[in-house]
Residue frames as qw, qx, qy, qz and C-alpha x, y, z in Angstrom:
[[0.069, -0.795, -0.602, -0.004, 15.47, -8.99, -9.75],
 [0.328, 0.479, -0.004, 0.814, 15.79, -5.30, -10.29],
 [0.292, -0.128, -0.620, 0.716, 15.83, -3.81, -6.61],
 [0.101, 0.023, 0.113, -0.988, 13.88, -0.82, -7.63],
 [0.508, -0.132, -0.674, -0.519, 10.87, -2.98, -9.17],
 [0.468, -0.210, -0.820, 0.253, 10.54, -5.12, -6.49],
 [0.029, 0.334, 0.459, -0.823, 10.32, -1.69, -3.93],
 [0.332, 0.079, -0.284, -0.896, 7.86, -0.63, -6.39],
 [0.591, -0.194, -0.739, -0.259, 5.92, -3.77, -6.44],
 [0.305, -0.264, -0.711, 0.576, 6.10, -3.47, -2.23],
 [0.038, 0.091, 0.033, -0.995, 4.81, 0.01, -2.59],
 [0.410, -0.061, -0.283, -0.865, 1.99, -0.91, -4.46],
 [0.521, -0.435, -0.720, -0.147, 0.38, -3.58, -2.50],
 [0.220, -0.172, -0.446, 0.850, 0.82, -1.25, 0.39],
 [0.266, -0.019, -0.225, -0.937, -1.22, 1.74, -1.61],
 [0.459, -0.133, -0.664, -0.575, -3.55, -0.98, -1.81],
 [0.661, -0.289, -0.689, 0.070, -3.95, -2.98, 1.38],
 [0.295, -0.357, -0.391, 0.796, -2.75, -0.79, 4.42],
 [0.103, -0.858, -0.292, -0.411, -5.36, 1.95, 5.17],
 [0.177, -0.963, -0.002, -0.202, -3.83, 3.29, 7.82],
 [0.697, -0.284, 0.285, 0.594, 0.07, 2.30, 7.70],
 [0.587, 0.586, 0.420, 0.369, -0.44, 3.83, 4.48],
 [0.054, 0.952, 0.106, 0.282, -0.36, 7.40, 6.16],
 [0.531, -0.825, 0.139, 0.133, 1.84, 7.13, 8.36],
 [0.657, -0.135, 0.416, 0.615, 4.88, 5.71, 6.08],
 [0.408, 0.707, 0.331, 0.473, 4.02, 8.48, 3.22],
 [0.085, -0.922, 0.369, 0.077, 6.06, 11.16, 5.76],
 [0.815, -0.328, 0.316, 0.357, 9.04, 9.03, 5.27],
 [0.069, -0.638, 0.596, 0.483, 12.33, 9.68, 3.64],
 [0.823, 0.337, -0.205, -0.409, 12.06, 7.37, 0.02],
 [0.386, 0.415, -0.817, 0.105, 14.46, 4.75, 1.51],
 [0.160, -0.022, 0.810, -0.564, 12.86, 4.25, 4.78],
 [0.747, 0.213, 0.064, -0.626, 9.18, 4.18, 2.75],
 [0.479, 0.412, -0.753, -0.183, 11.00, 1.51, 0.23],
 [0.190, 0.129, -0.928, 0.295, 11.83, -0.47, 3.63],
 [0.385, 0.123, 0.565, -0.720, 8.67, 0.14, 5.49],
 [0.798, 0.253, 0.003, -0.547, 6.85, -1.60, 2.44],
 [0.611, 0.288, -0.738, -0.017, 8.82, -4.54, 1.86],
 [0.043, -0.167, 0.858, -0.485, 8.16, -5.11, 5.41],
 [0.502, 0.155, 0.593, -0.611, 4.73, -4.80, 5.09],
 [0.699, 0.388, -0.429, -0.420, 4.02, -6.63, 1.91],
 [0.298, 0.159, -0.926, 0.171, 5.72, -9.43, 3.62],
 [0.267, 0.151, 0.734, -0.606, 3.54, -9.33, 6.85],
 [0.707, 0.276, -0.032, -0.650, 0.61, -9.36, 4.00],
 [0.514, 0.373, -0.716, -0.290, 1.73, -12.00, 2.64],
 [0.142, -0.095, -0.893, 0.416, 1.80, -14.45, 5.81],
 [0.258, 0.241, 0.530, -0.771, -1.19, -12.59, 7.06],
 [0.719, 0.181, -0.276, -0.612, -3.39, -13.21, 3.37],
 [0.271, 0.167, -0.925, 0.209, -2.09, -17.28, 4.23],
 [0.135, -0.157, -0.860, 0.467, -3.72, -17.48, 7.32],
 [0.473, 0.403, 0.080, -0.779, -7.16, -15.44, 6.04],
 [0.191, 0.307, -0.693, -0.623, -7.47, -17.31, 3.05],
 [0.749, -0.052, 0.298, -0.589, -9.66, -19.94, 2.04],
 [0.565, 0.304, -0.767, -0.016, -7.26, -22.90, 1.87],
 [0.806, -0.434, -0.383, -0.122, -7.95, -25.71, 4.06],
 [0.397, -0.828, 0.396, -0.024, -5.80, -25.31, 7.65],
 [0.831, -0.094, 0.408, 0.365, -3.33, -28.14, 6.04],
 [0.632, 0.530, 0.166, 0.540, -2.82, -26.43, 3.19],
 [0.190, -0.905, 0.040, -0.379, -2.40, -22.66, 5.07],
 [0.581, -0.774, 0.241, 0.078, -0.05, -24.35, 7.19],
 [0.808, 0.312, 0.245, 0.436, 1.98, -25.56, 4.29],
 [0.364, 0.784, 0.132, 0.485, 1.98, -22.31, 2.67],
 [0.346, -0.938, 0.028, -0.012, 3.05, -20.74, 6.26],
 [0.657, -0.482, 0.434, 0.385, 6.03, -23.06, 6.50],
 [0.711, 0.371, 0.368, 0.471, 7.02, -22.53, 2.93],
 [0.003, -0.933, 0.010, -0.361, 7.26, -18.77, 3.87],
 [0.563, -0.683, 0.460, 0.072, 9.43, -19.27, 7.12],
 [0.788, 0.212, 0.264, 0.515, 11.68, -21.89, 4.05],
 [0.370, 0.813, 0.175, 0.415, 11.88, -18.75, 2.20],
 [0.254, -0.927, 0.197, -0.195, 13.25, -16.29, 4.59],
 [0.729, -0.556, 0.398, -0.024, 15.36, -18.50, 6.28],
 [0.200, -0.436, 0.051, 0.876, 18.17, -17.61, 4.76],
 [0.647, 0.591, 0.312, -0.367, 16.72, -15.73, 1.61],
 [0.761, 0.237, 0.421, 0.433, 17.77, -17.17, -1.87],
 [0.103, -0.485, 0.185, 0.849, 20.29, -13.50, -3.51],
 [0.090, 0.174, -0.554, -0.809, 19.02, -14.54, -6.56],
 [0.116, 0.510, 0.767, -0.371, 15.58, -14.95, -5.72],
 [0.078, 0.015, 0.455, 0.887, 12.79, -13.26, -8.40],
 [0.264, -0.699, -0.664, -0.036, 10.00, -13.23, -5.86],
 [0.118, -0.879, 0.015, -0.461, 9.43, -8.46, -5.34],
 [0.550, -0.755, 0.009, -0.358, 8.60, -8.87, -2.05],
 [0.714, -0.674, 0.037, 0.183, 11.63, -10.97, -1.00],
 [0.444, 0.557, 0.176, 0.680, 13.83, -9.47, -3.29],
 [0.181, -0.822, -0.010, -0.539, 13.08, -6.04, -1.13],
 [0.739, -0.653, 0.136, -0.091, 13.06, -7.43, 2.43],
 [0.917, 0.017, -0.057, 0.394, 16.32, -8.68, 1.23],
 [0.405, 0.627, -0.006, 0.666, 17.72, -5.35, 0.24],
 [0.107, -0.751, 0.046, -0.650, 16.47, -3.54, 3.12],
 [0.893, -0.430, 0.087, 0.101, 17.89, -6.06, 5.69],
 [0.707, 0.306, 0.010, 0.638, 21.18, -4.80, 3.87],
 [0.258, 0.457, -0.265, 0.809, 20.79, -1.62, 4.71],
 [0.372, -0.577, 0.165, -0.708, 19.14, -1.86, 7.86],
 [0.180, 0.241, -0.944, 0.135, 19.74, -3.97, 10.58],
 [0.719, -0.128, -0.424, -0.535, 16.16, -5.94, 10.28],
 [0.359, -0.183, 0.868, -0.291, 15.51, -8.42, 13.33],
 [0.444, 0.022, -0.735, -0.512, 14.62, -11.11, 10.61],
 [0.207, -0.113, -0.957, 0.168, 13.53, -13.55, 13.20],
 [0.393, 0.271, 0.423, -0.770, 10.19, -11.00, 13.91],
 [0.396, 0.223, -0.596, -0.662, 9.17, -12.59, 10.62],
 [0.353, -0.023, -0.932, 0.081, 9.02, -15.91, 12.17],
 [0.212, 0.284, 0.659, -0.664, 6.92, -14.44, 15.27],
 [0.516, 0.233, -0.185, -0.803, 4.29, -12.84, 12.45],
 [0.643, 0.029, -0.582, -0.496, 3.87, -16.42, 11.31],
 [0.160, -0.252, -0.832, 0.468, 3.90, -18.20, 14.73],
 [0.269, 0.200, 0.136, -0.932, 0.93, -15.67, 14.92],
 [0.684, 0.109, -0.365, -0.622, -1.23, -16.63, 11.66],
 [0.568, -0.199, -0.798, 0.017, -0.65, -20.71, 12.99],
 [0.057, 0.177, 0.684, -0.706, -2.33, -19.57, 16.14],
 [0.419, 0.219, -0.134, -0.871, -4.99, -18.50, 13.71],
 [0.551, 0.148, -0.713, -0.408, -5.25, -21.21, 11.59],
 [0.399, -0.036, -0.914, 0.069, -5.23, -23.85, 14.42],
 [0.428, -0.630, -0.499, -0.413, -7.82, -22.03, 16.41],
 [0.491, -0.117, -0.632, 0.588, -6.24, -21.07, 19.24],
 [0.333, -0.708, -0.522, -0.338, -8.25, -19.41, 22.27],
 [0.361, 0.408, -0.328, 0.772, -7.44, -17.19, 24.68],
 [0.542, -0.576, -0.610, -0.046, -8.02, -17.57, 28.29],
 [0.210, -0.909, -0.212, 0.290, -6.57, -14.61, 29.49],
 [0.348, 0.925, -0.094, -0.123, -5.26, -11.19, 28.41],
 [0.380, -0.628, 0.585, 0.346, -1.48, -12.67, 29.36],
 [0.601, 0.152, 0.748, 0.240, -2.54, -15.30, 26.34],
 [0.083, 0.850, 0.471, -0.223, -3.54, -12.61, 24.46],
 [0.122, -0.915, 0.285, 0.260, -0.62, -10.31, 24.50],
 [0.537, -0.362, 0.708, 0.281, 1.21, -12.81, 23.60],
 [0.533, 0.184, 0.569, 0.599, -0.01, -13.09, 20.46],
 [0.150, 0.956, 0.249, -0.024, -0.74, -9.66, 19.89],
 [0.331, -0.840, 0.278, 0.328, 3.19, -9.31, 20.35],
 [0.590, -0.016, 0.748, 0.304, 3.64, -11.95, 17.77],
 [0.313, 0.711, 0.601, 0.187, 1.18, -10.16, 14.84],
 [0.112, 0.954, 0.104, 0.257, 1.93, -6.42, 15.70],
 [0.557, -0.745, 0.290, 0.224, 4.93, -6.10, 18.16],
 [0.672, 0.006, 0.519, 0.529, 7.28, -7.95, 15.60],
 [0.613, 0.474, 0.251, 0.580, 6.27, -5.59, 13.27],
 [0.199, -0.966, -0.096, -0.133, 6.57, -2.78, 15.53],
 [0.747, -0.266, 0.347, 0.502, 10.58, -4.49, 16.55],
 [0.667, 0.413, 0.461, 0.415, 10.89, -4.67, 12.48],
 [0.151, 0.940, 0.189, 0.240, 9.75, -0.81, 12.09],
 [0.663, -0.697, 0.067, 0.265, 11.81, 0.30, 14.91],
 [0.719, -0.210, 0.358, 0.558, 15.13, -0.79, 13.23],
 [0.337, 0.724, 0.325, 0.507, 14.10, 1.69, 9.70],
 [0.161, -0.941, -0.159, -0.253, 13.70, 4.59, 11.86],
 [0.359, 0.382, -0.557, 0.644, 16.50, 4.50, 14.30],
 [0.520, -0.829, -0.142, -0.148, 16.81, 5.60, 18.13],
 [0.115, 0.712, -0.546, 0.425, 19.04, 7.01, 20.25],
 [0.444, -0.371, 0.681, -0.449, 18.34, 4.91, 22.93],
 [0.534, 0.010, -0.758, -0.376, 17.65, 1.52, 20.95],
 [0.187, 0.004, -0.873, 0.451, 17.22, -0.67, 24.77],
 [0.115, 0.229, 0.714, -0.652, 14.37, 1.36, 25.57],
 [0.388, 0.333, -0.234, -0.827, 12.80, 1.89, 22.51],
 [0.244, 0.000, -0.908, -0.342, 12.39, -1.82, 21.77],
 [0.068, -0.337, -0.895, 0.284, 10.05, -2.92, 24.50],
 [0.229, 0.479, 0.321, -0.784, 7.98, 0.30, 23.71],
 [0.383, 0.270, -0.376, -0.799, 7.52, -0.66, 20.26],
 [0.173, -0.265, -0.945, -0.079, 6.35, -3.88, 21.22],
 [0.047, -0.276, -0.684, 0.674, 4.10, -2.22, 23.49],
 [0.236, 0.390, -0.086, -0.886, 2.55, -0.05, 20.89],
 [0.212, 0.041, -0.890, -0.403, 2.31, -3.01, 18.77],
 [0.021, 0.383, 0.886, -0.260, 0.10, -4.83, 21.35],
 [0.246, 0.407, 0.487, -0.733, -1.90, -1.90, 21.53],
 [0.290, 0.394, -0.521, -0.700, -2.64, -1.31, 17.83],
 [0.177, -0.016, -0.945, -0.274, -3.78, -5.06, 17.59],
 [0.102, 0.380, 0.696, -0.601, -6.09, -4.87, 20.40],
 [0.288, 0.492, -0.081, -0.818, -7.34, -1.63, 18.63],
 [0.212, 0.099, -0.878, -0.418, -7.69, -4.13, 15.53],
 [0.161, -0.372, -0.906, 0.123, -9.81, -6.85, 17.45],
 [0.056, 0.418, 0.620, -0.662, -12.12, -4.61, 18.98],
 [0.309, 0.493, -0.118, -0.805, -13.02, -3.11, 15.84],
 [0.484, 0.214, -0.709, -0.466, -13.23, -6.22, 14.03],
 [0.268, -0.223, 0.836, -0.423, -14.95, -8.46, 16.48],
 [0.697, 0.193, 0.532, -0.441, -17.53, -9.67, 14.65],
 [0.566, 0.627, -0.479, -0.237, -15.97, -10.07, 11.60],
 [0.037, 0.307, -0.915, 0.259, -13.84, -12.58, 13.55],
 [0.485, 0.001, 0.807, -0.336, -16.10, -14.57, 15.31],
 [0.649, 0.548, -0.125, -0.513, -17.69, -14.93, 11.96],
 [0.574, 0.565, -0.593, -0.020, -14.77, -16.99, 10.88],
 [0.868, -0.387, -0.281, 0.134, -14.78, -18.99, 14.01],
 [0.504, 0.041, -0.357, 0.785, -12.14, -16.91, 15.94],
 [0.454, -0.862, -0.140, -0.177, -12.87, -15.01, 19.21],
 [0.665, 0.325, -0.366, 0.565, -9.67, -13.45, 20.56],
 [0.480, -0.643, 0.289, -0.523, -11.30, -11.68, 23.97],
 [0.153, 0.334, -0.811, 0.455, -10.18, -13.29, 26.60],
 [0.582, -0.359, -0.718, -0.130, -12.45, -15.85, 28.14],
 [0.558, -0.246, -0.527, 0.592, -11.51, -14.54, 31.56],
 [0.053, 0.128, -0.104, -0.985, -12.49, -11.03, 30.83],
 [0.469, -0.334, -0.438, -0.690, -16.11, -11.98, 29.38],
 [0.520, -0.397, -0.727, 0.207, -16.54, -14.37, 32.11],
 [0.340, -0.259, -0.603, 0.674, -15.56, -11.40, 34.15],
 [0.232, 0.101, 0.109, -0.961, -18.46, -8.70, 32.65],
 [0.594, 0.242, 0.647, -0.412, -20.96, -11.36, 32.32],
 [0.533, 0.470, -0.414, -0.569, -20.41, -11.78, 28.22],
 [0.869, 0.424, -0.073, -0.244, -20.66, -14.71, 26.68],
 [0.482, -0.610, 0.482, 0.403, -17.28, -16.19, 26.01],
 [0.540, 0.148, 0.738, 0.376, -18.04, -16.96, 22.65],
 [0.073, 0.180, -0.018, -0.981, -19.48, -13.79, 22.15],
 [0.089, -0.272, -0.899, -0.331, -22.77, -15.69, 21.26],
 [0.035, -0.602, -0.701, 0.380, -24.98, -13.50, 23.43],
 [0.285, 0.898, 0.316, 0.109, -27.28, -10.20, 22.64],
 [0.467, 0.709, 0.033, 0.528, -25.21, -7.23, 21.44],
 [0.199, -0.848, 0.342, -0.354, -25.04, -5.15, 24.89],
 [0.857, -0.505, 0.099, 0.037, -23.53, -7.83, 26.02],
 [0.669, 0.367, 0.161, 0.626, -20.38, -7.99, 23.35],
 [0.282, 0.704, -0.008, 0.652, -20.23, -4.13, 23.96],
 [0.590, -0.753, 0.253, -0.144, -19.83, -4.28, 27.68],
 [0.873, -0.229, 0.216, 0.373, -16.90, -6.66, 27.13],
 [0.617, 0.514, 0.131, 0.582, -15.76, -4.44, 24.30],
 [0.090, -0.903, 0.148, -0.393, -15.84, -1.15, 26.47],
 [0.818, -0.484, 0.127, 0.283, -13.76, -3.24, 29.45],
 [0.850, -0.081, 0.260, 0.452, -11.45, -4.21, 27.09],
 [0.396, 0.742, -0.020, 0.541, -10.70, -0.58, 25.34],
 [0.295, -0.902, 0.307, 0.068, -9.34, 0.49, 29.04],
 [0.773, -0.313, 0.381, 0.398, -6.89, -2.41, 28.20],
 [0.496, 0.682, 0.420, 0.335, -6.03, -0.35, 25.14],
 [0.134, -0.944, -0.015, -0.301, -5.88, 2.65, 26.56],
 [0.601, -0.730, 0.304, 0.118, -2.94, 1.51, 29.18],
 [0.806, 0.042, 0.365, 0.463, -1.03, -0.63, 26.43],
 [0.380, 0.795, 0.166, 0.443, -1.11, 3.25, 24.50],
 [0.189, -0.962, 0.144, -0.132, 0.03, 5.14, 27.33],
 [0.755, -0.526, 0.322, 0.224, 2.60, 2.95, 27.57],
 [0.735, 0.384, 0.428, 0.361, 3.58, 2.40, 23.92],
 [0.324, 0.866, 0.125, 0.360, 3.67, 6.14, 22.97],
 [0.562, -0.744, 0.273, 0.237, 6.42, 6.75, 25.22],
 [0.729, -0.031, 0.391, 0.561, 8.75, 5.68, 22.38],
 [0.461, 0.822, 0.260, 0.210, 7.80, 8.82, 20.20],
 [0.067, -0.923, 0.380, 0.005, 10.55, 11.15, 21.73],
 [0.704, -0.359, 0.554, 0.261, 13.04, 8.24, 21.13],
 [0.651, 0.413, 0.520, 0.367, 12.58, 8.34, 17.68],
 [0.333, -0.186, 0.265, 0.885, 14.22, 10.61, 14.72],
 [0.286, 0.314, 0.186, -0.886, 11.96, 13.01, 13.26],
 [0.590, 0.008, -0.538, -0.601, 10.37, 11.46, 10.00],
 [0.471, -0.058, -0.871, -0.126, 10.37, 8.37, 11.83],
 [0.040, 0.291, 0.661, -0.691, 8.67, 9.92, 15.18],
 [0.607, 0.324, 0.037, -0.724, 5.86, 11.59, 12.56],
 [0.539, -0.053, -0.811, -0.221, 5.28, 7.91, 11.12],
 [0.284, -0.232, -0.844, 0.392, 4.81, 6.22, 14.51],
 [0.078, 0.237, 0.261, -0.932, 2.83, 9.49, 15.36],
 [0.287, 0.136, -0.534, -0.783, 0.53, 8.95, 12.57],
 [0.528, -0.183, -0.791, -0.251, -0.24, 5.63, 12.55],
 [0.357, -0.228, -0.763, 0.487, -0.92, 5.41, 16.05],
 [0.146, 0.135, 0.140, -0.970, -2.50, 8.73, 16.26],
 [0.588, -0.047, -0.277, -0.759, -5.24, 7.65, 14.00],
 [0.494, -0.298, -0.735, -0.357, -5.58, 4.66, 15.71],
 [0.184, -0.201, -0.685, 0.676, -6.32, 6.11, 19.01],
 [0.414, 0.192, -0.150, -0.877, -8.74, 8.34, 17.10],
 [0.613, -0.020, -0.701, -0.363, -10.36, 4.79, 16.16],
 [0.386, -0.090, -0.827, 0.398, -10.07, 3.37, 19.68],
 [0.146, 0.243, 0.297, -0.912, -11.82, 7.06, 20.88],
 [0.544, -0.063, -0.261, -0.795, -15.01, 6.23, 18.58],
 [0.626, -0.244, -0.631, -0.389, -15.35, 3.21, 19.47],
 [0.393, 0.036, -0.508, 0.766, -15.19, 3.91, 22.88],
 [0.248, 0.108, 0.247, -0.931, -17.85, 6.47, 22.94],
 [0.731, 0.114, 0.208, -0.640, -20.06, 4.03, 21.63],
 [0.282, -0.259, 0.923, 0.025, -18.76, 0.15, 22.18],
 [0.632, 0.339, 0.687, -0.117, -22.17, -1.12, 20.61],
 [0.475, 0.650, -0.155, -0.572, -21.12, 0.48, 17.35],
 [0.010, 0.389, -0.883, -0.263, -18.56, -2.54, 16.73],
 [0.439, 0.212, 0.815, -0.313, -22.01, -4.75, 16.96],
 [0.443, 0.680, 0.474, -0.340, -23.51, -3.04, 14.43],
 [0.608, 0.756, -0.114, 0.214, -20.83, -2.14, 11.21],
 [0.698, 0.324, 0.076, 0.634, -17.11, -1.55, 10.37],
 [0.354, -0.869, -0.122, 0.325, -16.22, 1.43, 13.04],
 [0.639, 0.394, 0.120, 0.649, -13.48, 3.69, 10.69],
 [0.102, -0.808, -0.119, 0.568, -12.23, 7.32, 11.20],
 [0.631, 0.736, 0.240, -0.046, -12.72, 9.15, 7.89],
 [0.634, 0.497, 0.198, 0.557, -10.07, 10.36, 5.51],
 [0.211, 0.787, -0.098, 0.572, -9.71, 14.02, 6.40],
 [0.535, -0.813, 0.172, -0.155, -9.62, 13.16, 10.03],
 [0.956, 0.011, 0.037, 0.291, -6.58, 10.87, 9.09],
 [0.497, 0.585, 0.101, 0.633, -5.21, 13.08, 6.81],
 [0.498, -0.808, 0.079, -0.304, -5.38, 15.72, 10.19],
 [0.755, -0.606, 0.227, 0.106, -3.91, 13.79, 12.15],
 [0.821, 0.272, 0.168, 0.473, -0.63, 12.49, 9.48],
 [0.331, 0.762, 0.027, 0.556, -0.23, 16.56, 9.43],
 [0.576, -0.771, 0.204, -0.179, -0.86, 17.59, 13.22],
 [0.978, -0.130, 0.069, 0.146, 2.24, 14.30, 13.15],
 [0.632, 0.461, 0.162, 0.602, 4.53, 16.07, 10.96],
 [0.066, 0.791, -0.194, 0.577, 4.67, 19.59, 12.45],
 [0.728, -0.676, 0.091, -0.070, 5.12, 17.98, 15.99],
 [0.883, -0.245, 0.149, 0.371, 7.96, 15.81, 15.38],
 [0.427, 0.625, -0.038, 0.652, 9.61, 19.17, 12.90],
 [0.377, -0.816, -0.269, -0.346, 8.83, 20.69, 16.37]]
């Protein structure tokens, strides 16, 4: 498989799929972009699996036939995407095994799993976004690797959160509710989220403070990181805190459409990212 194809083939389901990874890896150096899409084209890949609309036998097939793959991958292998992740686990020292969390993730999807409190919660929020926050981590560098890890999990978590809350009804659509049962119980919601709208947006405003603490903690890693890779992390995260801050000022918006933060404010923030971390 010709190395460069393959990063090219990573690249472009990126361009396509990642709205807002998208901005934050386009400050990168063109080796660390390469890697930062072969990571995430994988994590699509597991993550279209466990969306799809194959029956949960067959989605769990397809999960373990991904964890076959990886585990070790085949050199002469003429699948892009692992063809890339292969390359850039050469030059970078990739904790493969966050792969394995991403899909221990989607079979929590698939098999319906519920979450009775936020500790159940984190846990797979650390599994879906931490791993790839571990994964990222290793592209970029740090001086201080020890303390940078647990902060990119941390950032992870938040980001996911940030996720759910904006997508909560999209989820529960699909039969998945990933608030914490313990948490509606405790603002009078629903736990199924089955009740009238202010009620879903009083659980949803709770649960952005838990956001808000999993950021103040997470963004502590930005001065650990080397410059392109501190205006990536800066980026992405930036805009979603800018996402977390709308819905926030008005939890019943998530009740009522697809909460986003437009293009130029992205495109703001990706810049405001870039002169800080030249800074």
């Amino acid at each position: 498989m010709n190395i460069e194809a393959a990063y090219d083939w990573c690249e472009g389901v990126t361009r396509r799929e990642a709205k807002n990874f998208a901005y934050g890896i386009r400050l990168l150096r063109k080796p660390e972009r390469q890697a930062m899409s072969a990571i995430y084209a994988l994590a699509r890949r597991i993550d279209d699996i466990g969306d799809g609309d194959a029956s949960p036998e067959e989605k769990l097939a397809g999960l373990s036939l991904v964890r076959k793959d990886l585990n070790p991958i085949d050199p002469k292998t003429n699948d892009p995407v692992l063809a890339a992740v292969a390359d850039a686990a050469r030059r970078y020292p990739l904790p493969m095994e966050c792969f394995g969390e991403i899909i221990d993730g989607c079979e929590m999807d698939v098999n319906g799993t519920s979450y009775e409190s936020i500790d159940d919660l984190v846990k797979y929020c650390r599994n879906v976004a931490g791993s790839v926050g571990r994964l990222s981590l290793a592209v970029f560098g740090s001086d201080d690797p020890d303390a940078a890890v647990p902060l990119a999990d941390s950032l992870g978590v938040a980001l996911q959160l940030t996720n759910i809350l904006r997508d909560v009804l999209e989820d529960r659509s699909f039969g998945r509710v990933y608030l914490p049962r313990a948490d509606a119980e405790r603002v009078s919601c629903a736990p199924d989220l089955s009740g009238p709208d202010s009620e879903i947006a009083r659980l949803v405003a709770f649960e952005c403070g838990r956001a808000d603490r999993w950021f103040a903690e997470g963004l502590q890693l930005l001065p650990l990181l080397h410059g392109r890779g501190r205006a990536c992390v800066g980026a992405m995260s930036g805009i979603y805190q800018h996402l977390l801050q709308r819905i926030e000022r008005n939890p019943l918006a998530v009740t009522q459409g697809r909460v986003s933060v437009p293009t130029t404010e992205k495109l703001s923030v990706a810049i405001q990212s870039l002169l800080a971390a030249r800074s």
